[in-house]
C-alpha positions as CSV (number, residue, x, y, z in Angstrom):
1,X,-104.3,50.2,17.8
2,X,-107.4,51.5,15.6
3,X,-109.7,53.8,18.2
4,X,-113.7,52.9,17.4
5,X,-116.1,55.1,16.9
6,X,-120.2,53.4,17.3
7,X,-122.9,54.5,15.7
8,X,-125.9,54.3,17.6
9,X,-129.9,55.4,17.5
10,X,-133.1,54.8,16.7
11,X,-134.3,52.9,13.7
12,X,-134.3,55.0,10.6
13,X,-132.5,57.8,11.9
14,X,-129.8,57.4,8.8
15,X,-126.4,55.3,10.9
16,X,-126.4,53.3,7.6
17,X,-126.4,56.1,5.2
18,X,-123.8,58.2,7.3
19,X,-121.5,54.2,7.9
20,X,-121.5,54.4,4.1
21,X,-120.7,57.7,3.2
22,X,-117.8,58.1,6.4
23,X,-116.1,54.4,4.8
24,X,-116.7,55.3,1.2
25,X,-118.4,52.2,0.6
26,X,-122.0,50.8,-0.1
27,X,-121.0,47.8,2.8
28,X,-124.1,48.9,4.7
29,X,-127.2,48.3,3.4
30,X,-130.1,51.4,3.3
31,X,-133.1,51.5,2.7
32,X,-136.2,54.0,3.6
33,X,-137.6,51.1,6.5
34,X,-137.0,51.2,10.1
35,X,-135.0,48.2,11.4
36,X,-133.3,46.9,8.8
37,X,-129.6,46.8,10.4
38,X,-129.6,44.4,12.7
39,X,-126.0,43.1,13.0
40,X,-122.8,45.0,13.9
41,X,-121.2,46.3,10.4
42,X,-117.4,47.1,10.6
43,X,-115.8,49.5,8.4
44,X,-112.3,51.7,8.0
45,X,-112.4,56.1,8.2
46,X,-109.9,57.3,6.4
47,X,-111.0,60.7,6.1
48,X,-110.0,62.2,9.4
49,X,-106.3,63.0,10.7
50,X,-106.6,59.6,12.4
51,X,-107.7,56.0,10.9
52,X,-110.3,54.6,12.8
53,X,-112.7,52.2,12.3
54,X,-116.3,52.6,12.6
55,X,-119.5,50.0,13.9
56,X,-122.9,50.3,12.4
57,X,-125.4,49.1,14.4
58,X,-129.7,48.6,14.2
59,X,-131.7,50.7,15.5
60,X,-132.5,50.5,19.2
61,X,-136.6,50.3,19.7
62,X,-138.8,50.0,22.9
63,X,-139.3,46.0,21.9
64,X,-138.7,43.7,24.8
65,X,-139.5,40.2,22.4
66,X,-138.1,39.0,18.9
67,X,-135.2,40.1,16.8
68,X,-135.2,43.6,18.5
69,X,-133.8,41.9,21.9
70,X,-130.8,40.4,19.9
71,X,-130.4,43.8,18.0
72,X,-130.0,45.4,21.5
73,X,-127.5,42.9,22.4
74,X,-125.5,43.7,19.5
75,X,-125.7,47.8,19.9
76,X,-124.5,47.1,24.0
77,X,-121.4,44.8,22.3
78,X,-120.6,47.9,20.3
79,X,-120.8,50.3,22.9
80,X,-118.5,48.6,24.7
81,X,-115.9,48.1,22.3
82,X,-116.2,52.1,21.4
83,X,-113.8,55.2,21.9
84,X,-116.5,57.4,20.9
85,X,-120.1,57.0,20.4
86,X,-122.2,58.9,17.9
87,X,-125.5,59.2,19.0
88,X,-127.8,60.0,15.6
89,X,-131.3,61.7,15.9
90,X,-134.2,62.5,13.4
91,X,-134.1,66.1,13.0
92,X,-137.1,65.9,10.9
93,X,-139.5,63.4,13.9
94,X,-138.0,65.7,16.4
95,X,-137.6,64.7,20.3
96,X,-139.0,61.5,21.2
97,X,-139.1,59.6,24.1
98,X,-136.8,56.7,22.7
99,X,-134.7,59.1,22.2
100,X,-133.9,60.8,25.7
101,X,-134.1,56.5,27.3
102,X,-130.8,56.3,24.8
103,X,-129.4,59.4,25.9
104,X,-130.2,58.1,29.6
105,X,-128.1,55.2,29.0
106,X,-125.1,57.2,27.2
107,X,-124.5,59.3,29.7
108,X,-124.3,56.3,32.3
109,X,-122.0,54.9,29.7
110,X,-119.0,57.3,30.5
111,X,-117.7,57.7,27.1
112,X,-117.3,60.4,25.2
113,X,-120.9,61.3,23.1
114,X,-120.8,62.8,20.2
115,X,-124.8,63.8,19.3
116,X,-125.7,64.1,15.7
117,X,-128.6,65.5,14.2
118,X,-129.2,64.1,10.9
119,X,-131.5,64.9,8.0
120,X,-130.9,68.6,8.4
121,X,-131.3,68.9,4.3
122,X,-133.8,71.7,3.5
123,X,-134.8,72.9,6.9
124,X,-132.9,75.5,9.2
125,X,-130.0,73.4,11.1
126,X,-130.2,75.6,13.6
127,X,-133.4,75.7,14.3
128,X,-134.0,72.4,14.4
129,X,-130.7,71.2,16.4
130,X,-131.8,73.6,19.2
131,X,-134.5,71.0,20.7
132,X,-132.0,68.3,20.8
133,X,-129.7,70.4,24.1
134,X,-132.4,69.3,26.2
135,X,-130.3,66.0,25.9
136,X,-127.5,66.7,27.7
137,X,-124.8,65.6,25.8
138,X,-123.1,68.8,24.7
139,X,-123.4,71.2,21.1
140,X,-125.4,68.6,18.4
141,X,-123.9,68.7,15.2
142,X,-126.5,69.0,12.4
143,X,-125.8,66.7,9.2
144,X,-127.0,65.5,6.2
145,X,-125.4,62.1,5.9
146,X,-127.5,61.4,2.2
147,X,-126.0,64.6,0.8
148,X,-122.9,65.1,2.9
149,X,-124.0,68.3,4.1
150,X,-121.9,69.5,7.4
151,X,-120.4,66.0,7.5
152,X,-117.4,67.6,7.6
153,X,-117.8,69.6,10.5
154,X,-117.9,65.9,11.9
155,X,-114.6,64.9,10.9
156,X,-112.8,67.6,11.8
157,X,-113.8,66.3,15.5
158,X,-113.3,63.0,15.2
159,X,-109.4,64.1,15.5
160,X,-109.7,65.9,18.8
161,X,-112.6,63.4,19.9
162,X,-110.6,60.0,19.4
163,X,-108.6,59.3,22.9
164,X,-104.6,58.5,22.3
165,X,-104.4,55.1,24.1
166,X,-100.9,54.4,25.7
167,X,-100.7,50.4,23.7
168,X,-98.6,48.3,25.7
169,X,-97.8,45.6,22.2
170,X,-96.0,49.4,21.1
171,X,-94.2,50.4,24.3
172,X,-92.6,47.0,25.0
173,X,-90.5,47.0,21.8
174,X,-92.6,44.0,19.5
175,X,-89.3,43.0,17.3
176,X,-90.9,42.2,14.1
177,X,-95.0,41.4,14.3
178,X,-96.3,38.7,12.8
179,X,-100.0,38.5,12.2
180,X,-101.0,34.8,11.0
181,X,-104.8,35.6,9.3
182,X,-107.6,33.4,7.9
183,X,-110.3,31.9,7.5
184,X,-111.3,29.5,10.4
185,X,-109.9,26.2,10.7
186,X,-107.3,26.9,8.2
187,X,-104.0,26.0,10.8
188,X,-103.4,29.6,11.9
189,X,-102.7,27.6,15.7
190,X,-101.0,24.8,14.1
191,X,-98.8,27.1,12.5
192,X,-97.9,29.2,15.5
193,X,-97.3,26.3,17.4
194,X,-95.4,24.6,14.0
195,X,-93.2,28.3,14.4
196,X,-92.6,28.5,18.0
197,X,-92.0,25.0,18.1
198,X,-94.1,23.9,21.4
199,X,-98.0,23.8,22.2
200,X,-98.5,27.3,22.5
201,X,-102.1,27.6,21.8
202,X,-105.3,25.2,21.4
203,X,-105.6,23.0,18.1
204,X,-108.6,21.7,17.9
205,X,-110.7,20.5,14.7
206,X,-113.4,22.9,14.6
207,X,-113.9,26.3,12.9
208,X,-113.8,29.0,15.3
209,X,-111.5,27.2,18.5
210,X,-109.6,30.8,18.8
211,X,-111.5,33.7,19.8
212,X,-109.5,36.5,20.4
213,X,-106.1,37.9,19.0
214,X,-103.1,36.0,20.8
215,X,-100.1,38.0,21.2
216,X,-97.2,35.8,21.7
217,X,-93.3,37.3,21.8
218,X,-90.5,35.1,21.5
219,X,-86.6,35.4,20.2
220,X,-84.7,33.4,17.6
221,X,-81.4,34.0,16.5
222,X,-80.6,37.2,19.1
223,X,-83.8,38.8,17.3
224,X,-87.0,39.4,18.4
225,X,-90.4,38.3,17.2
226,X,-94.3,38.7,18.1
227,X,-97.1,36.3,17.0
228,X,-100.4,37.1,16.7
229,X,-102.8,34.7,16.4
230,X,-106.1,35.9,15.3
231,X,-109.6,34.4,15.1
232,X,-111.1,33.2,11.9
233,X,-112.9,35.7,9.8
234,X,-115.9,34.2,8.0
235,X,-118.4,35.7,6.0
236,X,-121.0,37.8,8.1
237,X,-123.9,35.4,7.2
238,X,-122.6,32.6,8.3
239,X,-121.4,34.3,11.8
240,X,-123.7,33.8,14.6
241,X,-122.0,33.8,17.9
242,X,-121.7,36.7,19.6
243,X,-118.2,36.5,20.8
244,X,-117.1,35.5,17.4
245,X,-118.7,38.9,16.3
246,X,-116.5,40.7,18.7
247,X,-113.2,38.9,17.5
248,X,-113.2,40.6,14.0
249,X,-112.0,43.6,15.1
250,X,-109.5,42.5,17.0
251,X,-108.3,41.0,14.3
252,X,-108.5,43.7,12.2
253,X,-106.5,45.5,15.4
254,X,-104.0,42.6,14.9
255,X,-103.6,43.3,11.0
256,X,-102.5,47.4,11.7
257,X,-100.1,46.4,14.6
258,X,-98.1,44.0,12.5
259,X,-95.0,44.4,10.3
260,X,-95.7,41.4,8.1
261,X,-98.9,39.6,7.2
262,X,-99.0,35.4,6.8
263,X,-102.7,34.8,5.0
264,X,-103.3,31.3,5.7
265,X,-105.4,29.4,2.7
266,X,-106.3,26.0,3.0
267,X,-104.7,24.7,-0.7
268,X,-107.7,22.2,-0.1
269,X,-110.4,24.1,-0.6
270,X,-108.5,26.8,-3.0
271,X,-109.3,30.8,-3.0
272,X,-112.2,31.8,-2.4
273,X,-114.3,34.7,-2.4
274,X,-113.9,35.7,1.7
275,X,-110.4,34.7,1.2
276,X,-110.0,37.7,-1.5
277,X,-112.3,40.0,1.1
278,X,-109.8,39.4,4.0
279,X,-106.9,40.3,1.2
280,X,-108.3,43.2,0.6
281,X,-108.4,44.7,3.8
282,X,-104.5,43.7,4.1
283,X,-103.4,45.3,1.1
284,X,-105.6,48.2,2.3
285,X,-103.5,48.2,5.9
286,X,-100.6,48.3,3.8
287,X,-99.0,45.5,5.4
288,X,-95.9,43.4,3.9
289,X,-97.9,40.2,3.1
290,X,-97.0,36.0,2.6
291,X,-99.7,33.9,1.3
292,X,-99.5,30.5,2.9
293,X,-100.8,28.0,0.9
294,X,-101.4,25.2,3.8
295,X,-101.7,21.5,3.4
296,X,-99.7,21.7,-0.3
297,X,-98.2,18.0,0.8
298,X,-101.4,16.0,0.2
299,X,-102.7,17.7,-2.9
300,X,-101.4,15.8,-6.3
301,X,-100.3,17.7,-9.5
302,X,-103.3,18.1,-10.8
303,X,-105.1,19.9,-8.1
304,X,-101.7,22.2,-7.6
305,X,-101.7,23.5,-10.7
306,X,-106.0,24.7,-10.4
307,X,-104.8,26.9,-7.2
308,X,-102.0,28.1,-8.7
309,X,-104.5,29.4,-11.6
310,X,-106.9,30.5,-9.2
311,X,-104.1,32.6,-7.7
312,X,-103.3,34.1,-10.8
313,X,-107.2,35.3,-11.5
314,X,-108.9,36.2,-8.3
315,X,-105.7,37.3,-6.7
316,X,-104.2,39.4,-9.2
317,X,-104.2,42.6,-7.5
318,X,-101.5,41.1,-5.0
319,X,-98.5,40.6,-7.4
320,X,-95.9,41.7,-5.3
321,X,-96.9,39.4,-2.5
322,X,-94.7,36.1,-1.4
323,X,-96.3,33.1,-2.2
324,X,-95.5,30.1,0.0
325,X,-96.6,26.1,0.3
326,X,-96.5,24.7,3.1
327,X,-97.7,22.0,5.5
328,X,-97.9,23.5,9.4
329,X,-98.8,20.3,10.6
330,X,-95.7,18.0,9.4
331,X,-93.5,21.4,9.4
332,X,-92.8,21.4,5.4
333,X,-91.7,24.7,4.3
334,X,-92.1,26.7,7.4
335,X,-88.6,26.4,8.4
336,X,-88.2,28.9,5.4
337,X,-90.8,31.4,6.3
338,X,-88.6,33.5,8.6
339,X,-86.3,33.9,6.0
340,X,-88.7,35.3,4.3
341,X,-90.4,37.6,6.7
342,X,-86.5,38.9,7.7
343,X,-86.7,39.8,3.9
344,X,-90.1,41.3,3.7
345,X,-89.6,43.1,7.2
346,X,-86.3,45.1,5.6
347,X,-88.3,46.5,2.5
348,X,-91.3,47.4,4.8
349,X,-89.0,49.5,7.1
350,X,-86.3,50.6,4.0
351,X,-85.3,54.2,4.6
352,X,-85.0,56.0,1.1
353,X,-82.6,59.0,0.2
354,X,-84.8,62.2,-1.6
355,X,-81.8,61.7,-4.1
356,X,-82.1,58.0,-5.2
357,X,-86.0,58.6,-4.9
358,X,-85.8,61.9,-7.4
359,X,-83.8,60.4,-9.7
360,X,-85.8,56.7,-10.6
361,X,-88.3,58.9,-10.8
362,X,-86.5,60.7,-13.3
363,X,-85.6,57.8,-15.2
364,X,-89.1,56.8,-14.8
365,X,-90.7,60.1,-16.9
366,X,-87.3,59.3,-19.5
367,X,-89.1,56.5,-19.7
368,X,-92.5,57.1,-20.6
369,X,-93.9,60.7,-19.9
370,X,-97.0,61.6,-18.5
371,X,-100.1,62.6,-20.6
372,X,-101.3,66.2,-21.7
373,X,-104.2,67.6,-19.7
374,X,-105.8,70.6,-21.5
375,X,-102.7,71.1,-24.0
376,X,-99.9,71.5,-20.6
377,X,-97.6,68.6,-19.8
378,X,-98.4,67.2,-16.0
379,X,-95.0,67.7,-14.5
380,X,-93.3,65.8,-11.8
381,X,-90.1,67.2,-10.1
382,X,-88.9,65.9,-7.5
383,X,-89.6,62.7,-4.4
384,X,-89.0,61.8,-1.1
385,X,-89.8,59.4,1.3
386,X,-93.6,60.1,3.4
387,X,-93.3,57.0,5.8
388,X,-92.8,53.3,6.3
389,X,-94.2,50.2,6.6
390,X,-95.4,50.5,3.6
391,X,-93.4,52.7,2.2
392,X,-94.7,55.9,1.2
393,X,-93.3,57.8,-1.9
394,X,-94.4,61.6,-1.6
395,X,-94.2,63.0,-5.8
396,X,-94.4,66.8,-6.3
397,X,-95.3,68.3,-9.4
398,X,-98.4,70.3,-11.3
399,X,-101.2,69.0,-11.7
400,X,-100.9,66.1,-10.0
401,X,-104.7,65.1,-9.6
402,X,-105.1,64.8,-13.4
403,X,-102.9,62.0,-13.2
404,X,-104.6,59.2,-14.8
405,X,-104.9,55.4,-12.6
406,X,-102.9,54.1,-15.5
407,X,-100.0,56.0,-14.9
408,X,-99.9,56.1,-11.2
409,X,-99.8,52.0,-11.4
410,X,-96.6,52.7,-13.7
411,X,-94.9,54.7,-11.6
412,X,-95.8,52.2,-9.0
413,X,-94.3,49.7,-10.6
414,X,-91.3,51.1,-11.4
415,X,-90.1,52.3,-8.2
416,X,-91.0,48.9,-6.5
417,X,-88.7,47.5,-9.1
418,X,-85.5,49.9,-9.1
419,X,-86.4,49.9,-5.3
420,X,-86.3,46.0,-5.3
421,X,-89.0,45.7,-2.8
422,X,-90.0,42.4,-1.7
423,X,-93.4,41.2,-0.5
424,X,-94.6,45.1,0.5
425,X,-96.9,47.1,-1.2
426,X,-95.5,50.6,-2.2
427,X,-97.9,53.7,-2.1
428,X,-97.7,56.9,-3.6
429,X,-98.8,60.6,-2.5
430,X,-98.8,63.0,-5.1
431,X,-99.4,66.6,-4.2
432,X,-99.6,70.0,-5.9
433,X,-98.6,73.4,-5.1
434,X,-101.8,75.5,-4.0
435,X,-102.2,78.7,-6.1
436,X,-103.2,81.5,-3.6
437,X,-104.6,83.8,-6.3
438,X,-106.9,80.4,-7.6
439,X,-111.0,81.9,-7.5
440,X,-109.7,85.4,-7.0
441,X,-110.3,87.8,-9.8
442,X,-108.0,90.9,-10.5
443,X,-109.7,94.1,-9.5
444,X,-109.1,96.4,-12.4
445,X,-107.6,100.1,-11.9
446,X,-109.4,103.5,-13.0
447,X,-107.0,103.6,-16.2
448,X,-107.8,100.3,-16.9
449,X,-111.6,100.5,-16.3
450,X,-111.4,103.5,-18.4
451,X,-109.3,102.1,-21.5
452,X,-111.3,99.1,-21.5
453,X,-115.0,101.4,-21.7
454,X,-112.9,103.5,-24.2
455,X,-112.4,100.1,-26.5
456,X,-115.9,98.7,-26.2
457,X,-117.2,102.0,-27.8
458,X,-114.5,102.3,-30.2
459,X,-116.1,98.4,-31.4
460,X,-119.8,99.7,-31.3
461,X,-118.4,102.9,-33.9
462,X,-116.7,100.2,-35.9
463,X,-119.6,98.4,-36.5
């Protein structure tokens, strides 16, 4: 299970800014005007040791009326979804009262506090951080979330901050996980039920009737199997209810824990735009993926062949995944899905030999060799395998970061083919010796200090 880290404070105090620059993304809007986050924002950390994810929250003010109330209610949903809270502060307004009543009610909280003291950019850090101990909650960390100055003294915390929570889903031996994920009123239930083959969970013909991630194991065949149903994932304008808020990230939870991925669409309404978000964050798990296209039986030829175009333009970055029709609620082609997820599973999990890996690659530069970079061929020499489910290539070579996109995509390619992967994305890591001499100069010797003041004169008599 993802740990979560909260971002709370007062208005202005930079949470967006710092959301933005921890996820590598411009998801949370920022402005210079207090109070303009008011909902929960959810996004992925990838920077640390650990993946986490991360809530931005609005500002908490001294407001007991309007929109500030519900903004409060949010920031208290946060907090107690949290691992780790990260309390931000003003270094530039200083201690304030509405400061030390959100400290108050940290401390009461019980979890771990981390307290960040941003906008530290042309002043003394330590100057200005020293106010902030009167807070109790341990050494603050002075940042510069704008600028990313000290931001990393953040994330080499987060590692050591982040508790290691004993998950019960891992301990009890899953079999293969199955996350079935959509948008709402799609027939995620229906096709659980439709799977398992009794009423498991509620069906009901209204957008949002599950509201948490249901775990369900079962066995077929002599192997073992977990469902997970998850709630629907709309767009965040159209979400209002506070428990539906809270269901995303459990269903982004769901999405890490499982082995294969079944994306419901409803063939109906065709792809859309939050259909292609949701996809995204998939491929970005790295999960083994089927796209269900549900309630295919009712649509005529004509209408088939428009979703079938739509897959091919708004879905193009998902090539390699399974495309399926089906009905869930007459059963028509689902009997065929775990034949499919059997298949998917085994490429996800494939073990790969260092000398099967080395030599496609080989082929692969016989193939078509990499580009020059400054005059000098970028070498690769050898592979091995880095993990699994996906499955993670690990390339060695020189200059490895000069690699052009272009390239990497081939090589992606290629192994997924000579691999014969099925249904899983396939991910690369290319790395590069480290040259310890690299930003060191050569200190010269007397002789050569000497010979070299000898030939600088011997120029100047010359001319």
């Amino acid at each position: 299970m993802l740990p979560v880290i909260a971002l709370v404070g007062r208005p202005n105090v930079g949470k967006s800014t710092l959301f933005n620059y921890l996820t590598r993304s411009r998801e949370a809007l920022v402005a210079d005007y207090p109070g303009l986050t008011r909902d929960r924002q959810y996004g992925r950390v990838k920077r640390g040791e650990r993946d986490c994810l991360i809530v931005d929250t609005g500002g908490i003010t001294d407001e007991q009326e309007g929109i500030d109330v519900f903004a409060k209610k949010q920031v208290e949903i946060a907090l107690q979804e949290a691992d780790v809270v990260f309390f931000m502060v003003d270094a530039r307004d200083g201690l304030n009262a509405t400061d030390e009543a959100i400290a108050d009610m940290l401390r009461k909280l019980g979890k771990p506090v981390v307290l960040v003291v941003n906008k530290v950019d042309g002043i003394d850090s330590n100057t200005v951080t020293n106010d902030f101990y009167s807070l109790a909650l341990g050494e603050p960390i002075g940042i510069a979330a704008t600028h990313g100055r000290n931001v990393h003294d953040l994330l080499d915390r987060i590692d050591e901050l982040l508790p290691v929570v004993a998950d019960e889903f891992e301990e009890q031996d899953p079999g293969i996980a199955i996350a079935i994920v959509g948008r709402p009123n799609v027939g995620k239930s229906t096709l659980v039920n439709r799977l398992l083959g009794e009423e498991r969970v509620v069906v009901f013909d209204e957008a949002g009737t599950t509201r948490d991630s249901i775990y369900i194991p079962f066995e077929r065949n002599g192997q073992k199997f977990t469902l997970i149903d998850t709630a629907g994932m709309r767009r965040r304008s159209r979400v209002s209810l506070t428990v539906e808020k809270f269901s995303i990230i459990k269903s982004l939870q769901a999405i890490e824990k499982a082995h294969v991925v079944i994306y419901l669409i409803d063939a109906r309404e065709g792809i859309t735009d939050q259909d292609a978000h949701i996809l995204g964050l998939v491929l970005e798990a790295g999960r083994a993926l089927i796209i269900g296209l549900n309630k295919w039986d009712g649509l005529n030829a004509e209408h088939r062949d428009f979703v079938k175009k739509q897959i091919e333009i708004k879905l193009s970055f998902l090539e390699f995944a399974e495309k399926h029709p089906i009905s869930a609620l007459h059963g028509s082609g689902v009997g065929k899905l775990f034949d499919v997820v059997h298949t998917l599973y085994d490429s996800a999990m494939t073990d790969m030999s260092t000398p099967l890996l080395t030599r496609i690659l080989t082929d692969a530069l016989a193939a078509h060799q990499p580009p020059l970079v400054g005059g000098r061929r970028i070498k690769l020499k050898y592979a091995h395998q880095g993990g699994r489910n996906p499955p993670v290539v690990v390339i060695h070579g020189t200059q490895t970061d000069s690699l052009p996109g272009a390239y990497k995509r081939y090589l992606m390619n290629y192994f997924r083919d000579q691999l014969q992967l099925t249904g899983t994305p396939i991910r690369l890591v290319f790395k590069s010796p480290e040259n310890p001499f690299q930003g060191q100069k050569n200190p010269l010797s007397d002789r050569q200090v000497k010979k070299r003041k000898r030939l600088i004169d011997f120029s100047k008599r010359k001319k």
